[in-house]
C-alpha positions as CSV (number, residue, x, y, z in Angstrom):
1,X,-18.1,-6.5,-15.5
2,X,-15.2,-8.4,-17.2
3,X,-12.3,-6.9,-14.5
4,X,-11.0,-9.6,-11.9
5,X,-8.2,-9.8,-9.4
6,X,-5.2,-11.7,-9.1
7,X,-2.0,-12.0,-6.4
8,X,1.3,-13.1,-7.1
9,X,3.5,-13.7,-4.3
10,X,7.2,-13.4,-4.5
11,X,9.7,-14.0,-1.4
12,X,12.5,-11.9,-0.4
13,X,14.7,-10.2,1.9
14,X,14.7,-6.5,2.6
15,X,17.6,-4.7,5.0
16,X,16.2,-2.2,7.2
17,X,19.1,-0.1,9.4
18,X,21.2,-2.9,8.7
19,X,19.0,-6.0,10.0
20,X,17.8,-8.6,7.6
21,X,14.0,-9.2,7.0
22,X,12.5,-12.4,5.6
23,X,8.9,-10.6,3.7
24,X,6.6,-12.2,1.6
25,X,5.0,-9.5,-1.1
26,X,1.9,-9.5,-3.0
27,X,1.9,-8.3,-6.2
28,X,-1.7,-7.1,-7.5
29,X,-2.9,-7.9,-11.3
30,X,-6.0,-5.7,-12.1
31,X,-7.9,-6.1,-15.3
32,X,-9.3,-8.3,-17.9
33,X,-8.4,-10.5,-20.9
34,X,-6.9,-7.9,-22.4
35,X,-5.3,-5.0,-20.6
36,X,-3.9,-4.7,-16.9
37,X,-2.4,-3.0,-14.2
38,X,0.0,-4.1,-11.5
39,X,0.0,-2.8,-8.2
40,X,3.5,-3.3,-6.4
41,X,5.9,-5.0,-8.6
42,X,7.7,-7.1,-5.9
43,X,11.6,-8.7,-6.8
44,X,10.8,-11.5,-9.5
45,X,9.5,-9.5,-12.3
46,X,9.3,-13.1,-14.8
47,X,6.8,-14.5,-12.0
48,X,4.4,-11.4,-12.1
49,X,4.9,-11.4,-16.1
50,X,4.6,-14.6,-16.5
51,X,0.7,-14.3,-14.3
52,X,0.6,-11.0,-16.8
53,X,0.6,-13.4,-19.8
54,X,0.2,-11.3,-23.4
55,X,-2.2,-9.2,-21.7
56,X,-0.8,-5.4,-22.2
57,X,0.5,-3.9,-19.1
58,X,-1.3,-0.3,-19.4
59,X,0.2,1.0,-16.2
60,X,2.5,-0.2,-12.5
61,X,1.3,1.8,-9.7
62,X,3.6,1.8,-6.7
63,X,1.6,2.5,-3.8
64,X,4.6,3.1,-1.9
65,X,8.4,3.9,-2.4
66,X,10.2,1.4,-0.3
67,X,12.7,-1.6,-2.2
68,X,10.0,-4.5,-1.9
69,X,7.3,-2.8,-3.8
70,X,9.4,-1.1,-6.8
71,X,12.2,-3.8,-6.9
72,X,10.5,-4.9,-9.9
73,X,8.7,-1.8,-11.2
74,X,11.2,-1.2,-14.5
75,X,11.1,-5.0,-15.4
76,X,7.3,-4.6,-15.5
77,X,7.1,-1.6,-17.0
78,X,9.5,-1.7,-19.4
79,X,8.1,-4.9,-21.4
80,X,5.0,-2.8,-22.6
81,X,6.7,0.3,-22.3
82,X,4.3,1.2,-19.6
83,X,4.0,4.3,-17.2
84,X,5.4,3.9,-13.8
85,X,3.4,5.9,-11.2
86,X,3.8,6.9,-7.6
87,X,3.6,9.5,-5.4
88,X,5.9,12.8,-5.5
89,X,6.6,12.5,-1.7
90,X,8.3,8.8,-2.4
91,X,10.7,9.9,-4.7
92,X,13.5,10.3,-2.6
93,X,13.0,6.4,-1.3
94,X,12.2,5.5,-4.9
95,X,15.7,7.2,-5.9
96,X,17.5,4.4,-3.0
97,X,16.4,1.8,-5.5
98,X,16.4,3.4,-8.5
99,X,19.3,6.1,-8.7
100,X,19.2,6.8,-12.9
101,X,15.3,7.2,-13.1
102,X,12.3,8.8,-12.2
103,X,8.4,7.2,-12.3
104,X,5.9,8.7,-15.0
105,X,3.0,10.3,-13.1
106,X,3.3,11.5,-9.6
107,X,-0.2,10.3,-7.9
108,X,-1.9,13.1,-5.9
109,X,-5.2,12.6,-3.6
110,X,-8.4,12.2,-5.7
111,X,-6.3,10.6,-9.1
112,X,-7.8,8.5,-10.9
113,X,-6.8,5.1,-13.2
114,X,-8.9,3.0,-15.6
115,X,-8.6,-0.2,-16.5
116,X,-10.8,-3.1,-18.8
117,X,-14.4,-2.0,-16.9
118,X,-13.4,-0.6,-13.5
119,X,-11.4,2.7,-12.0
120,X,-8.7,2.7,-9.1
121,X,-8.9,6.0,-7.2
122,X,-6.0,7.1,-5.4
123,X,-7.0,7.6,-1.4
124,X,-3.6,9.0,0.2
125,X,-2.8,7.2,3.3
126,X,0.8,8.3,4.7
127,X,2.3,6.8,7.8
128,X,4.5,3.9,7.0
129,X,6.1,6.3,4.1
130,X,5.6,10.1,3.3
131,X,4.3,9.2,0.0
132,X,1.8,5.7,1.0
133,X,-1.1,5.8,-0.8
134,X,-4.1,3.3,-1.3
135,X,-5.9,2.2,-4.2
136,X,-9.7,1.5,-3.9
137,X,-12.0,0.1,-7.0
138,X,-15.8,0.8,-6.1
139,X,-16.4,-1.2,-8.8
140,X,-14.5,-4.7,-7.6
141,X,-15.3,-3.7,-4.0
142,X,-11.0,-3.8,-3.1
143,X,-9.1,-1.7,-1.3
144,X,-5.5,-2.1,-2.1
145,X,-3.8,-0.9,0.9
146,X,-0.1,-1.4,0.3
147,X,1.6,-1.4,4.2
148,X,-1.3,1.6,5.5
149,X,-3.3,-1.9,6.9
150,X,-2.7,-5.3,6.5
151,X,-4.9,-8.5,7.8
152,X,-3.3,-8.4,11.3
153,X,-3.9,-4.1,11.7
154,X,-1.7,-1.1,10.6
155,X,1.5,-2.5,8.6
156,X,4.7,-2.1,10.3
157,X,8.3,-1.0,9.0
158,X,10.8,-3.3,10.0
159,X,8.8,-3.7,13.2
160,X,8.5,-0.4,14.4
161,X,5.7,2.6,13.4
162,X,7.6,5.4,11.4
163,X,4.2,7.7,11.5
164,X,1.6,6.3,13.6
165,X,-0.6,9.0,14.6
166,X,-0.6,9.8,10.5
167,X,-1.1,6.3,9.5
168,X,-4.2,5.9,12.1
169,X,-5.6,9.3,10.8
170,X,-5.2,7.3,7.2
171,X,-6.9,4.7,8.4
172,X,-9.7,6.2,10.2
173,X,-10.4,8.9,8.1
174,X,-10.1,7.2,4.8
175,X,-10.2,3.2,4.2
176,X,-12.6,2.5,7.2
177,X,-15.1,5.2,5.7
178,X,-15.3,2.2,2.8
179,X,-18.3,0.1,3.1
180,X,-17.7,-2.9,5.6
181,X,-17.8,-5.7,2.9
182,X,-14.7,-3.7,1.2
183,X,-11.8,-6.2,0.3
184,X,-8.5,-5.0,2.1
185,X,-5.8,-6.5,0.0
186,X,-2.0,-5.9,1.6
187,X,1.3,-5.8,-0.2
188,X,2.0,-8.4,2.7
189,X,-0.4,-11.3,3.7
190,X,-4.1,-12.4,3.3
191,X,-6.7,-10.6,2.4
192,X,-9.1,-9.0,5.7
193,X,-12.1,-6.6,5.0
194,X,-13.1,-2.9,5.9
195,X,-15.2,-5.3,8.5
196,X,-13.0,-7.5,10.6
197,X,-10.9,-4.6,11.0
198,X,-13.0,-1.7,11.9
199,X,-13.6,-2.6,15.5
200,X,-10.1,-2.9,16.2
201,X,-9.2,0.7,15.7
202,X,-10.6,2.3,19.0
203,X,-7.7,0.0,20.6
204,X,-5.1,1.3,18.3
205,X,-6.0,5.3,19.1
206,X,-5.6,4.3,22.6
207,X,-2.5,2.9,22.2
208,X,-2.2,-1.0,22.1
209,X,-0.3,-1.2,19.2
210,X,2.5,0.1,21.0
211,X,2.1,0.1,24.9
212,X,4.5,-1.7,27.1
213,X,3.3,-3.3,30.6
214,X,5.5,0.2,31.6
215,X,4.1,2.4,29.4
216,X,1.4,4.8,31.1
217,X,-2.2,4.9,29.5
218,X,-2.4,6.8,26.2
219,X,1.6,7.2,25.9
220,X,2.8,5.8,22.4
221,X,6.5,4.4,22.4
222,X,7.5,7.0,20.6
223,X,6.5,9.9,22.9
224,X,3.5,10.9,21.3
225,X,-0.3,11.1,22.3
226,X,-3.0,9.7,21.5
227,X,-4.0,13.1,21.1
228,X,-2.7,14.1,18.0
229,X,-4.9,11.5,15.9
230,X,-6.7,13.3,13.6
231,X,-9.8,11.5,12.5
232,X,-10.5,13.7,9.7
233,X,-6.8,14.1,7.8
234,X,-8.4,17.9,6.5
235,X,-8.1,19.1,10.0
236,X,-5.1,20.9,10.8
């Protein structure tokens, strides 16, 4: 297997509701000497190129819609006049960046992508976005989770859980049925595994994520139940 891994990590700010965010962003480089893909294009497309090299950019995978992970999608794509792909359900947050185009392939559940020796297969994980989705590579033993789960538990949006009950069910129905030695690699900060992470997630479904001191057992802060964690997403 020639196929390797490599971050880039670009700095930024991103304005959620009006309040400022200081974010650090990986960017993801999958392939080999030859032939790539990039996985969240953050901001400063000549830094990720420039890591790209002349290595042919087959394909930028988006696996979410918000500004920090398609700021520099185009840019990317357009050098090697590459496909831009991301899930139908993120168009509408795609369009807030982009407002005169559309990405290539709309991602469903179960897609596949090749590159150099190795396949990414697309695991949907909703919760911090309608459209979040997660890349895993059997092959390279990676996860890329995008915001679904980062190093320190489930990724936030602007500090708050827009879907938590759907991004546990993500999480606990998908990426931690991945071996335990699985790489989790993050659009934000280091890299964890399927491992470290695993035994956390009893403590998330019963709410510490969000609890207060005045928050009553198994009350999330936004008003749900712990309840309506699905630990199979095919269960209605």
């Amino acid at each position: 297997m020639t196929a390797r891994i490599e971050r880039v990590v670009t700095e930024g700010v991103v304005d959620i509701d009006g309040t400022e965010h200081k974010v650090e962003n990986n960017t993801w480089i999958v392939g080999d000497d030859d032939e790539v893909i990039v996985i969240d294009p953050a901001r400063d497309a000549d830094k990720i190129l420039e890591q790209v090299g002349e290595r042919e950019v087959l394909a930028v995978i988006c696996t979410h819609g918000l500004p920090d992970h398609v700021g520099a999608a185009i840019e990317v794509a357009s050098r090697d006049e590459s496909v831009i792909a991301l899930h139908p359900k993120d168009k509408q947050l795609w369009r807030d960046t982009w407002t005169e185009t559309w990405p290539d392939i709309e991602m469903e559940d179960d897609g596949v992508f090749g590159v150099a020796d190795v396949q990414l297969d697309v695991m949907e994980t909703p919760g911090i976005s309608p459209g979040g989705v997660s890349l895993y590579s059997e092959a390279l033993g990676a996860v890329f989770t995008g915001k679904t789960l980062q190093a320190d538990g489930p990724g936030k949006l602007g500090g708050e859980y827009p879907a938590l009950p759907d991004q546990l069910t993500a999480i606990g129905g998908r990426l931690f049925t991945l071996p335990g030695d699985t790489r989790v690699l993050a659009a934000h900060g280091d890299e964890v595994t399927i491992g470290d992470l695993e035994p956390h997630f009893d403590d998330w479904v019963s709410g510490s994520l969000t609890r207060t001191a005045t928050e009553e057992e198994g009350q999330l802060a936004d008003g749900t139940r712990v309840a309506g964690i699905r630990l199979d997403p095919g269960d209605d």
